[in-house]
C-alpha positions as CSV (number, residue, x, y, z in Angstrom):
1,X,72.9,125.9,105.7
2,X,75.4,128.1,103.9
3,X,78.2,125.6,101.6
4,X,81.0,127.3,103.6
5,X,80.4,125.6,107.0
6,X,79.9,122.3,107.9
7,X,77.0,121.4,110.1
8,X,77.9,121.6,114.1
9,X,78.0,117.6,114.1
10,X,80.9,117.8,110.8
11,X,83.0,121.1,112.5
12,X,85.8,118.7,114.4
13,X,86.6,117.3,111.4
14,X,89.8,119.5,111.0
15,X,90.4,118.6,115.0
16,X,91.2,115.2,114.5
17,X,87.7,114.3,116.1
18,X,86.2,113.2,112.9
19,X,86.5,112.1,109.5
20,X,89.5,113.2,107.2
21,X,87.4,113.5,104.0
22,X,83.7,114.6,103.9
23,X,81.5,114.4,100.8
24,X,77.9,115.8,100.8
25,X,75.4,115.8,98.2
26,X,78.4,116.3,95.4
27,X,76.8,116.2,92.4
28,X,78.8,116.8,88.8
29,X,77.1,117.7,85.6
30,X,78.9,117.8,82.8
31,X,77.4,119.9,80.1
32,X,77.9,118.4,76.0
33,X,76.8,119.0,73.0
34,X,74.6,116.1,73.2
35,X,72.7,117.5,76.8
36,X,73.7,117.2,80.3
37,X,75.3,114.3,81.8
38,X,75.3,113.6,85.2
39,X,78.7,111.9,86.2
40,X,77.7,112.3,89.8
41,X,74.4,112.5,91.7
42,X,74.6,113.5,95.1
43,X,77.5,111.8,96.8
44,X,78.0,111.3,100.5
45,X,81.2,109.8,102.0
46,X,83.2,110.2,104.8
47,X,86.8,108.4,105.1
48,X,88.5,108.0,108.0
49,X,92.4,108.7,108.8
50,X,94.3,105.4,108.0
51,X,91.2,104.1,105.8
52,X,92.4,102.4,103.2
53,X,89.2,102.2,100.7
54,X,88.8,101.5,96.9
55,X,86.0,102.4,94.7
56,X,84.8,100.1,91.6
57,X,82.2,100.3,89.6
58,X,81.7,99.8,85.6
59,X,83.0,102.0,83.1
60,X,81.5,105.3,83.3
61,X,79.9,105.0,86.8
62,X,81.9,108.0,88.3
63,X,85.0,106.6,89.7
64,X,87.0,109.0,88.3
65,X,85.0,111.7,89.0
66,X,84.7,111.1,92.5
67,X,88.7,110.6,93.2
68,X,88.6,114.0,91.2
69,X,86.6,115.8,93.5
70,X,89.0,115.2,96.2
71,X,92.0,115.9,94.3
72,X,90.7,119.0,93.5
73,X,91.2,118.6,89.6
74,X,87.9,118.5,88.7
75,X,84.9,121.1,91.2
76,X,81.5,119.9,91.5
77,X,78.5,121.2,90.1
78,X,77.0,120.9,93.6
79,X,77.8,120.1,97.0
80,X,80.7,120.1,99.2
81,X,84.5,118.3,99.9
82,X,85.9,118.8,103.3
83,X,89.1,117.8,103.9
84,X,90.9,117.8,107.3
85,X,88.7,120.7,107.9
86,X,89.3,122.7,104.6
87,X,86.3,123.0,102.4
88,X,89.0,122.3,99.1
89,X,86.5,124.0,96.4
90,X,86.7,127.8,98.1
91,X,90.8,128.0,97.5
92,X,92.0,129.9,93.9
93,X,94.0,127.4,91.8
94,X,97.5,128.8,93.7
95,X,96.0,128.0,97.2
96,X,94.5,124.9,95.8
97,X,98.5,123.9,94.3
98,X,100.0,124.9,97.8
99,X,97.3,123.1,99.6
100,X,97.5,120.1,97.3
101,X,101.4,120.3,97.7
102,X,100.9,119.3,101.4
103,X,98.4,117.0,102.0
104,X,98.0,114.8,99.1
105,X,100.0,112.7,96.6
106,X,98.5,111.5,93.9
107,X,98.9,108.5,91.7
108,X,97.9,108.0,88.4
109,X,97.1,105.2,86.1
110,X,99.7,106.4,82.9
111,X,102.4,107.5,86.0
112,X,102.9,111.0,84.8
113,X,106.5,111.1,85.1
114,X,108.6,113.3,83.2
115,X,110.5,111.8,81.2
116,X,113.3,114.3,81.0
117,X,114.0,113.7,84.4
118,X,115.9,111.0,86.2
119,X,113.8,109.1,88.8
120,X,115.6,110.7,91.5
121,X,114.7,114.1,89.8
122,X,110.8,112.9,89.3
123,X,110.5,112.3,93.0
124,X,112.9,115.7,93.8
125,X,110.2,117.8,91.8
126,X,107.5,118.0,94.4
127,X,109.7,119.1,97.1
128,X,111.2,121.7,95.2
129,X,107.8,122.9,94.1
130,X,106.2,122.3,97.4
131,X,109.3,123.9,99.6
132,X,108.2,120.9,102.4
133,X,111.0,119.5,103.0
134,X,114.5,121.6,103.9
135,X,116.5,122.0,100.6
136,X,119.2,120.2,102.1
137,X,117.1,116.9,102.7
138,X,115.6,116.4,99.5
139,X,118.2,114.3,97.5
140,X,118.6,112.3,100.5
141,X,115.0,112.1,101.2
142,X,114.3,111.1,97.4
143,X,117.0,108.6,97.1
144,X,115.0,106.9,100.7
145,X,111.9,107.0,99.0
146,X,113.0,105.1,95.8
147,X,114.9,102.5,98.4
148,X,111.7,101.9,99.8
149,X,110.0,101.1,96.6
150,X,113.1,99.0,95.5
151,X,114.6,101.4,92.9
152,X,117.7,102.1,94.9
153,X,119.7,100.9,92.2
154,X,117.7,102.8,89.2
155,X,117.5,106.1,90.7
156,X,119.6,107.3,87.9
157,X,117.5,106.1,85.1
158,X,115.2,108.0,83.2
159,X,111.8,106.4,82.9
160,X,112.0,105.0,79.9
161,X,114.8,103.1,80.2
162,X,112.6,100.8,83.3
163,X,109.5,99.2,82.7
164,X,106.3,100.1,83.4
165,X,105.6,98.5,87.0
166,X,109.2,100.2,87.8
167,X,107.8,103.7,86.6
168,X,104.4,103.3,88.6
169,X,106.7,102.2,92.1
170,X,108.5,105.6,91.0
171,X,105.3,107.5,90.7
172,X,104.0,106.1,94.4
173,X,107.9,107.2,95.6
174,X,107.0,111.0,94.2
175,X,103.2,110.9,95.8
176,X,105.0,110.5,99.3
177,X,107.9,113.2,98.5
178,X,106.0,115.8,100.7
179,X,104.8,113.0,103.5
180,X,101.1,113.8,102.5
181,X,98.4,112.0,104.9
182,X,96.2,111.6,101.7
183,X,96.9,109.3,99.0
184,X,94.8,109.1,96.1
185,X,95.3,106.5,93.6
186,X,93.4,106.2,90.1
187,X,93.2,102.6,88.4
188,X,97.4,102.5,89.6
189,X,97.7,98.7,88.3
190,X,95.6,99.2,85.4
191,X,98.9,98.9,82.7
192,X,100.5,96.9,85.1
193,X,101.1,93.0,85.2
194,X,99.8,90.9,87.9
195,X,103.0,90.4,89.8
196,X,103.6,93.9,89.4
197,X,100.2,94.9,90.3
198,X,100.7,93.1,92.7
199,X,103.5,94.9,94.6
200,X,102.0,98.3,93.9
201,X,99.2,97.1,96.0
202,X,101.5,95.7,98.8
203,X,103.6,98.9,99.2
204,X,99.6,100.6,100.2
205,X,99.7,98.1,102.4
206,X,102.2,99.7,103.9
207,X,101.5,103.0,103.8
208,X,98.1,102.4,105.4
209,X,99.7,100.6,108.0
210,X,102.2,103.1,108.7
211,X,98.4,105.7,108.9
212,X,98.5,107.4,105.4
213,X,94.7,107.1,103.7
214,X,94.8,106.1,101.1
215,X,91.4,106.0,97.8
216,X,92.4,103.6,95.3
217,X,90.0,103.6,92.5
218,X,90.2,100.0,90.4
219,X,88.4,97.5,88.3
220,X,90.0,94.8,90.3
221,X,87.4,92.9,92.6
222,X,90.7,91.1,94.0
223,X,92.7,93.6,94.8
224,X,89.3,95.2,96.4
225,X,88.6,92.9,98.3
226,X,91.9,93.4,100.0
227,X,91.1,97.1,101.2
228,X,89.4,98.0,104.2
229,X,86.5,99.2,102.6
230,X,84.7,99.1,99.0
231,X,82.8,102.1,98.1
232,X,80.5,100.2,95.2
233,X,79.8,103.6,92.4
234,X,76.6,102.8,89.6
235,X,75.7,105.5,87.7
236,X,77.1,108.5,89.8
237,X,75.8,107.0,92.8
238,X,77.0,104.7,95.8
239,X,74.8,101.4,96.0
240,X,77.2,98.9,98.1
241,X,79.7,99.6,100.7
C-alpha cells in the first residue's frame, strides 16, 4: 500500500474516530562517517486525544528521534506519521511551519526563548507568526497564559533576569499561544530542580485534563510513572509499554 494513504482501518483518524497520532514502521538512519546508524527501527505507535504519555529509555535509544518525527523537525528514512489525518512528512517546510503553527506547541529542554524579548513578547511571537489568534487578542491572551503559569507578575522581564524553572513555565505558556491539541515535550525538567520540575509536570497535568495530548520525553522513572502511559524506547525500538 502506497505511503500516502493510510490503510481503510487508519482513514477516520482525521474524523475524530481514531487515534490522533499514527506511527508505522518509522525507521531513521542516520548516515556518518563512521557507517549507518539506526536511531530508529521500525516504530509503531498510536496516541490517543487527551493521552498523556512519556517515553524513557537510556541515552541514545531514540527518544529524541521519535518526538522528532512528530514535530516534524527531523523526516524519517522510512515509514509514516499521521497526525489528525495529515500524513506530516508530504508538506514543504512552509506548509509544514503553517501546519506546525496550529496544531502543536513544542517544549524543549534549553527553553528556546529569545532572549531579546520580554516574556510577554516570547509568548506574543507564535501568534504573530501563526496569525491564530485575532491581532487584537494577543497581548491579552499572552498576559492569561503567563497568569496561568504564575508569571503574572514577571511578564515584563526578559529571561534572563528569572531563573530557569521560571523560563521553562514561560516556554510551556508560548507552546499553548496558538491553543494547539498537541503538545510535545523533550526532557522539559531535565535543567530543572525537583520542586521546579516538579510544577512543570503539574501544569501537564492540567493541560491533559483540560484534553490537550501531550509526549513528554524524560529520564525520570517518577515523573513517568505519573503519565498515563510509558512508551519504554531500547535501541530504536519499543520493548515495554
Amino acid at each position: 500500500m502506497s505511503e500516502l494513504m493510510p490503510s481503510s482501518s487508519d482513514a477516520s483518524a482525521g474524523a475524530g474516530n481514531g487515534p490522533l497520532i499514527q506511527m508505522r514502521q518509522v525507521a531513521k538512519i542516520y548516515h556518518t562517517a563512521a557507517g549507518d546508524f539506526p536511531a530508529l527501527r521500525g516504530i509503531d505507535a498510536d496516541f490517543g486525544a487527551g493521552e498523556f504519555v512519556s517515553i524513557v529509555g537510556r541515552s541514545g535509544s531514540g527518544k529524541s528521534t521519535l518526538a522528532n518525527m512528530i514535530t516534524g523537525i527531523d523526516r524519517p528514512t522510512h515509514g509514516t506519521v499521521w497526525i489528525n489525518g495529515t500524513y506530516v512528512h508530504t508538506l514543504n517546510e512552509s506548509q509544514m511551519a503553517r501546519w506546525r503553527g496550529r496544531n502543536l506547541g513544542i517544549v524543549f529542554q534549553f527553553y528556546q526563548l529569545l532572549p531579546m524579548l520580554t516574556l510577554l513578547e516570547n509568548v506574543m511571537l507564535p501568534m504573530d507568526i501563526g496569525a491564530v489568534v485575532a491581532r487584537d487578542e494577543r497581548e491579552e491572551r499572552a498576559r492569561e497564559l503567563l497568569r496561568m503559569v504564575g508569571l503574572a507578575a514577571m511578564e515584563d522581564e526578559l529571561p534572563g533576569a528569572v531563573s530557569g524553572g521560571q523560563q521553562q513555565c514561560a516556554a510551556v505558556a508560548r507552546a499553548l499561544a496558538n491553543d494547539p491539541p498537541l503538545l510535545i515535550a523533550d526532557e522539559p525538567t531535565g535543567n530543572l530542580d525537583s520542586r521546579m520540575a516538579g510544577t512543570v509536570f503539574s501544569l501537564f497535568e492540567l493541560l491533559a485534563q483540560g484534553g490537550k495530548t501531550i509526549i513528554m520525553v524524560t529520564h525520570d522513572p517518577d515523573l513517568a510513572r505519573r503519565t498515563s502511559r510509558t512508551l519504554h524506547l531500547a535501541d530504536g525500538q519499543i520493548v515495554g509499554s
